[in-house]
ZAMARGU-4260 file (C-alpha; in steps of 0.2 Angstrom, whole numbers, plus 5000, padded with zeros to 4 digits):
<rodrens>
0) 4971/4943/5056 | 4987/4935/5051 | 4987/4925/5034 | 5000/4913/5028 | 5008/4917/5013
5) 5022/4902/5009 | 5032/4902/5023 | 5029/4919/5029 | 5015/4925/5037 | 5007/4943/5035
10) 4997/4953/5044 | 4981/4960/5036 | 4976/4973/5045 | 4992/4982/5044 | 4992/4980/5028
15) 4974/4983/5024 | 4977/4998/5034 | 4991/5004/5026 | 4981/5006/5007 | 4966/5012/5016
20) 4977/5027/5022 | 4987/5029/5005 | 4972/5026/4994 | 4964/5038/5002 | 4976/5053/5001
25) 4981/5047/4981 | 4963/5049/4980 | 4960/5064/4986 | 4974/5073/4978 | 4966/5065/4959
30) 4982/5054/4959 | 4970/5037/4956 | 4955/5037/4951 | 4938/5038/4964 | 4932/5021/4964
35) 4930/5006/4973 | 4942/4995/4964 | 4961/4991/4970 | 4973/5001/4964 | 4985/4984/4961
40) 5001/4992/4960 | 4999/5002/4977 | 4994/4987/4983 | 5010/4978/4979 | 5020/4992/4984
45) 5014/4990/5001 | 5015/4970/5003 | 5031/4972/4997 | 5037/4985/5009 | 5028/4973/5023
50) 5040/4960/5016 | 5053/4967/5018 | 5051/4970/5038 | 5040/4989/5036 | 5028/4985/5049
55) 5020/5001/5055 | 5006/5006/5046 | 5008/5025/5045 | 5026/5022/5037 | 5022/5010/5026
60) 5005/5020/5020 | 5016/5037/5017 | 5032/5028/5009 | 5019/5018/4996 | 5011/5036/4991
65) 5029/5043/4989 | 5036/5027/4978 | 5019/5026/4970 | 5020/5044/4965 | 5038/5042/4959
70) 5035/5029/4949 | 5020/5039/4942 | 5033/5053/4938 | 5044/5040/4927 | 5030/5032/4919
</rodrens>
């Protein structure tokens, strides 16, 4: 399904995809916590990657689990 978003359009399945795949691992490795809520700042790691012309759904779900635990590292 593609979604209009201003004047650029995303894909959501990809995307969806993406966090279901990172979720997922962070999950299972106790890096976010087991629920059924979004995990917002994966999220926008991911649509912004996507943005930014990261299209494949593998790439984009193991370079969000890298930055996300990057950042988690700094924080």
């Amino acid at each position: 399904m593609l979604i209009e978003r201003g004047l650029q359009v995303m894909n959501v399945e990809v995307v969806g995809d993406a966090y279901a795949i990172a979720s997922n691992y962070l999950r299972k490795t106790g890096a976010i916590a087991d629920s059924f809520e979004t995990e917002e700042r994966l999220l926008e790691i991911i649509v912004q990657m996507f943005q930014h012309g990261e299209y494949n759904r593998i790439r984009l779900a193991n370079k969000a689990i890298a930055k996300f635990n990057a950042d988690t590292l700094i924080d």
